[in-house]
C-alpha positions in Angstrom: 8.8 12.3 -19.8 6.6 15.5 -18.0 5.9 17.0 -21.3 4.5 13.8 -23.0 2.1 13.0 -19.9 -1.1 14.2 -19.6 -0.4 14.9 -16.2 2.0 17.1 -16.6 1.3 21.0 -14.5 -2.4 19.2 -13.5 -2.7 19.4 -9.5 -3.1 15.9 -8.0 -4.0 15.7 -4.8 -2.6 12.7 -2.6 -5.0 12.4 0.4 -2.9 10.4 3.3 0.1 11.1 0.9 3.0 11.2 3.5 3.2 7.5 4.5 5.3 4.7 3.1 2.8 4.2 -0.4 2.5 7.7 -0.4 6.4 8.6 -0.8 6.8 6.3 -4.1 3.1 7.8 -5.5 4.4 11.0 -5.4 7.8 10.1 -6.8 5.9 8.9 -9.8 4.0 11.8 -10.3 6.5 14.0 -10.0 8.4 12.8 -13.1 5.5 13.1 -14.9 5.3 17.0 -14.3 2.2 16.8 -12.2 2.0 19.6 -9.4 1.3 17.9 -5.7 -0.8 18.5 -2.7 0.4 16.5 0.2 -2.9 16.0 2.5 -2.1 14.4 5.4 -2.3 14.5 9.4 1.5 15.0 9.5 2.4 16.7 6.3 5.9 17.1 7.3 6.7 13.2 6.9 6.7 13.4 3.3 8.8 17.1 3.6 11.9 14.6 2.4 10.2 15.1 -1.1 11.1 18.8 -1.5 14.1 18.0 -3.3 12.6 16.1 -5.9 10.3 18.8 -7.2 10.5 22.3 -8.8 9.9 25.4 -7.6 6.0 25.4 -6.9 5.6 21.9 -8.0 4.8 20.5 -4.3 2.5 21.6 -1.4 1.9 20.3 2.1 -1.5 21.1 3.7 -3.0 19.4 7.1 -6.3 17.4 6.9 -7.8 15.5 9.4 -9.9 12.8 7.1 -12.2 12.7 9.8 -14.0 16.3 9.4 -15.6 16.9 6.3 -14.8 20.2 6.0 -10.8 19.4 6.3 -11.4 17.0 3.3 -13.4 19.5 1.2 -11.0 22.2 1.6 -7.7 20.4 0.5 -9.5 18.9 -2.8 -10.7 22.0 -3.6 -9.2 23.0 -7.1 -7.6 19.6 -7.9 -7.6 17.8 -11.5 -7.1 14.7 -9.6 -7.4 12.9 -6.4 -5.7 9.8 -5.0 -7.3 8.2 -1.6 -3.5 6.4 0.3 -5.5 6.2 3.7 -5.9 3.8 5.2 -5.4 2.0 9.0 -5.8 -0.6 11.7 -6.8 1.1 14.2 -9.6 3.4 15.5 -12.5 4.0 13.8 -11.9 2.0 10.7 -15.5 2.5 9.3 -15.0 6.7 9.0 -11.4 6.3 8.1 -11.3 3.9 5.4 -15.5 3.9 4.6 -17.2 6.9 4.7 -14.1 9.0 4.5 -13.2 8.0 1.4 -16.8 8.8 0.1 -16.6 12.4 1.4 -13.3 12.6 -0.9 -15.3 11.2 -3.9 -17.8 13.8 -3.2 -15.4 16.4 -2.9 -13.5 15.4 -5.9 -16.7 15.3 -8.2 -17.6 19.2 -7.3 -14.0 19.9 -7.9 -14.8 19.1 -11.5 -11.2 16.5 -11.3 -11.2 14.1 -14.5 -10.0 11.3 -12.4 -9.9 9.7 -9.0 -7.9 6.7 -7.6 -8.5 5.0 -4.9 -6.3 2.3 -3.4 -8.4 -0.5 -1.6 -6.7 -3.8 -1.0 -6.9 -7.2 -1.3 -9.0 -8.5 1.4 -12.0 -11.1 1.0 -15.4 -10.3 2.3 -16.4 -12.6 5.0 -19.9 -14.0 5.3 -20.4 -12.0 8.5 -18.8 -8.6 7.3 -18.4 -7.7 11.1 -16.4 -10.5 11.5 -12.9 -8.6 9.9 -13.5 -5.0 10.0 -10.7 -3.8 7.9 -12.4 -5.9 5.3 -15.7 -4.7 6.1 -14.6 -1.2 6.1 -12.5 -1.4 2.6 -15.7 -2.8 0.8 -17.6 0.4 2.4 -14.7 2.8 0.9 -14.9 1.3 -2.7 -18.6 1.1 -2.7 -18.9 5.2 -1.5 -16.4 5.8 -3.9 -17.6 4.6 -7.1 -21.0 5.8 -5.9 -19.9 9.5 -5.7 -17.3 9.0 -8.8 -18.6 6.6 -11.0 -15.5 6.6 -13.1 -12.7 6.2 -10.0 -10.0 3.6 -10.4 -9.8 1.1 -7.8 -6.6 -0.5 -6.9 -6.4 -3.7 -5.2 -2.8 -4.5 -4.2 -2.1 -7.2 -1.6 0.8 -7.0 0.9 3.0 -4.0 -0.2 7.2 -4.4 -0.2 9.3 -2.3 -0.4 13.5 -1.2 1.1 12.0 0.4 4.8 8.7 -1.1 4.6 6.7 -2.4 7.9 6.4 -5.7 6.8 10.0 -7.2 5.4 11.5 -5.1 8.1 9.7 -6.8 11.1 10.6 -9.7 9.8 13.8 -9.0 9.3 14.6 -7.6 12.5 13.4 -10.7 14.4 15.5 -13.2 12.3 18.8 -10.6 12.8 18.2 -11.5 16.7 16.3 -14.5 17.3 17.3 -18.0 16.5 14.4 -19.8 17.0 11.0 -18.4 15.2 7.7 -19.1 15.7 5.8 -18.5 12.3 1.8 -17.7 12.2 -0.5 -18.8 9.7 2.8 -21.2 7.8 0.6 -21.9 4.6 -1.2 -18.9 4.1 -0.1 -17.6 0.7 0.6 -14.2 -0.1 1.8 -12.4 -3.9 3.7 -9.8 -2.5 3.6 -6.7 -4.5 6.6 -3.9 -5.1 5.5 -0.7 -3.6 6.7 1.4 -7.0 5.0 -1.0 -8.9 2.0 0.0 -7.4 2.9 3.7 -7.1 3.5 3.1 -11.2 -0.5 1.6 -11.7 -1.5 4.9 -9.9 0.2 6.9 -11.9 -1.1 5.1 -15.2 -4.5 5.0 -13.8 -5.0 9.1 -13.2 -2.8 9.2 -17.0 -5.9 7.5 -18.9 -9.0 7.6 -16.8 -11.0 6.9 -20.3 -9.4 3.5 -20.7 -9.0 3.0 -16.9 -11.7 4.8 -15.1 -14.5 2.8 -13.4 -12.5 -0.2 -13.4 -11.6 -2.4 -10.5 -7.8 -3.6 -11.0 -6.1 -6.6 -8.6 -2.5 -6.1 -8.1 -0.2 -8.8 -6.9 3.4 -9.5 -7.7 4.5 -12.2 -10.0 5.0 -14.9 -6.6 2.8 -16.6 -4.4 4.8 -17.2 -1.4 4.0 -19.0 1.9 4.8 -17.6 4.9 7.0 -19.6 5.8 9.0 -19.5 2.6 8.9 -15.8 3.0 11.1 -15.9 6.4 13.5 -18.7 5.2 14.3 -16.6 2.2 14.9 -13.3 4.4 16.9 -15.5 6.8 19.0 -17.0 3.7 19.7 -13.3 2.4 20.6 -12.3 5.8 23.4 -15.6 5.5 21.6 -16.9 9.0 20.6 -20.4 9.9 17.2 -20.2 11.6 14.7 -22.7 13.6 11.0 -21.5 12.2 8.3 -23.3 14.3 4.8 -23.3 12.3 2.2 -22.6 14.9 -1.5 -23.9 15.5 -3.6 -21.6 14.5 -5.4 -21.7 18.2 -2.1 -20.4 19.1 -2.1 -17.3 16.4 -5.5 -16.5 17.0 -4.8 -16.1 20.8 -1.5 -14.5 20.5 -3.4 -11.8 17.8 -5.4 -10.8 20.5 -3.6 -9.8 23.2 -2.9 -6.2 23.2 0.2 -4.7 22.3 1.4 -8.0 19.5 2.5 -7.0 16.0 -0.4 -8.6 14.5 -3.7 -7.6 15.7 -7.3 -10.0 15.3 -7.8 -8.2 11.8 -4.0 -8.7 10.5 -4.5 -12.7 11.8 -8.1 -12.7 10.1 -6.8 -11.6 6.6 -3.5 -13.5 6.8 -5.3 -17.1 7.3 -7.7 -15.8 4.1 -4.6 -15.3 1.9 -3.5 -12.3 0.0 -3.5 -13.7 -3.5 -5.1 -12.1 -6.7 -8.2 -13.2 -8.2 -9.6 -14.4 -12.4 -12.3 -12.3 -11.3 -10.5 -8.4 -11.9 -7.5 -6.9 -14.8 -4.2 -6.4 -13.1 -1.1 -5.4 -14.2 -1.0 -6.9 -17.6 -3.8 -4.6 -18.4 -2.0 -1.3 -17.1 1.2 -2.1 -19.2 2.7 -3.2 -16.1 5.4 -5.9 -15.4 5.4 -6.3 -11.4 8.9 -7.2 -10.1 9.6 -10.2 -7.8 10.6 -10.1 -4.4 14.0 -12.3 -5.4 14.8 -8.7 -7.5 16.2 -7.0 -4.4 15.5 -9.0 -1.1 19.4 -10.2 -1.1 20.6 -6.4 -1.5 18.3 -5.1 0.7 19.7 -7.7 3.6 22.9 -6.7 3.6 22.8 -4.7 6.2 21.2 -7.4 8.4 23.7 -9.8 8.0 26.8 -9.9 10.5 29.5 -7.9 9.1 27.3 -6.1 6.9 29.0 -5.0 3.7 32.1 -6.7 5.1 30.7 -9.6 5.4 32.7 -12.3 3.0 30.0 -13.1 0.1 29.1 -9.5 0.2 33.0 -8.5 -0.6 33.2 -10.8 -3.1 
């Protein structure tokens, strides 16, 4: 597979490329024969890749995404560039907005053929201050198609995946708690597999003639409530549940105290749904067949249930 793909010995740099998207990315690339460069805060996260690569095929270097100089030192040389970063917290503006401009910038004086930048799906309020993960995303794709005209911009909506942050919250709290509460019930959400995303990265920086300056959404093949999404964790866990829809006074107040899994933003998104649009390609047009949740959820919940493997269906 490396010595048919046109990445294959080109040096892709994966800026915020040790976190969760990050570690399936690289994966991806790495079968293809492209040589890495891990920029990150904490390059050692994604040290667990080291065995997956040849000799010379992976470097780690420390960049703080926040200095301009950090960003312009670890693109330097690359053939291409892929922007991971992205966060809830702290100055979401520089992180995810102008950040991700300065990495354009960078990447276009590096003379790199292509650039991929992983947005998500988040609708634009009226008020843009009103969500400012939203407000800030819509900054990073405008910088970046400003300072690379032909980037590809990836849109997924809520990522899955085996240890993700997401199924695994969930999951944690129906393992111990028999009664749920359940925040925004009806929102609707197409859950999309982490690799299959990692995958539309990879096929992106492949063809940047067919795929460059293109804005694709990516959602999995399900639109799911959210409360559909806890009674099927629950059923793969073998566990019978209470799940209590709540007002959405109630979410709204319970996203703002400090210290809650879901902050204000998080609540704000989740009541706008997470749903792909008629208005962008997706994965249809990257040769891509996203997988359903229902593909591994019931595996993957195994080790939630009571007796685990040992646990009667799972013997059988």
């Amino acid at each position: 597979m490396a010595s048919k793909s046109a990445l294959n010995g080109k040096l892709v740099v994966l800026m915020g490329g040790s976190g969760f998207i990050g570690n399936y990315v690289a994966q991806a690339l790495l079968a293809r024969g492209a040589r890495l460069r891990i920029a990150s805060r904490h390059p050692e996260r994604a040290f667990n890749l080291k065995p997956l690569a040849n000799l010379g095929q992976i470097q780690f270097a420390r960049c703080d995404v926040t200095d301009r100089n950090s960003v312009d030192n670890v693109v330097a040389g690359a053939d291409a560039v892929v922007n991971l970063v992205g966060a809830f917290e702290g100055d979401l503006r520089q992180i995810m907005g102008k950040s991700a401009g300065w990495m354009a910038e960078a990447a276009a004086k590096a003379g790199a053929t292509s650039f991929v930048h992983v947005s998500a799906i988040a609708a634009q309020p009226e008020d843009e201050t009103e969500i400012e993960y939203a407000a800030a995303k819509k900054l990073g794709e405008e910088l970046v198609r400003e300072a690379f005209p032909q980037a590809t911009v990836l849109r997924p909506s809520i990522l899955f995946g085996k240890d993700d942050a997401f199924l695994s919250m969930f999951a944690q709290m129906i393992r111990f708690v028999p009664v749920l509460p359940v925040f925004g019930p009806e929102a609707e959400l197409q859950l999309v597999y982490v690799d299959d995303v990692a995958e539309a990265v990879a096929v992106a920086l492949e063809d940047p003639g067919q795929h460059g300056g293109k804005i694709f959404e990516l959602g999995g093949p399900e639109r799911l409530t959210m409360m559909e999404i806890n009674r099927r964790i629950a059923a793969a866990q073998r566990r019978k549940r209470t799940f209590l829809p709540m007002p959405d006074a109630v979410s709204s107040t319970f996203a703002a105290l400090p210290g809650t899994p879901m902050g204000k933003d998080q609540w704000a998104l989740l009541k706008q749904n997470s749903v792909v649009s008629d208005d962008q390609p997706g994965f249809a047009e990257l040769g891509i067949e996203p997988k359903p949740l229902g593909l591994f959820l019931d595996k993957w919940m195994v080790r939630y249930r009571r007796q685990g493997r040992f646990s009667d269906r799972a013997a059988s």
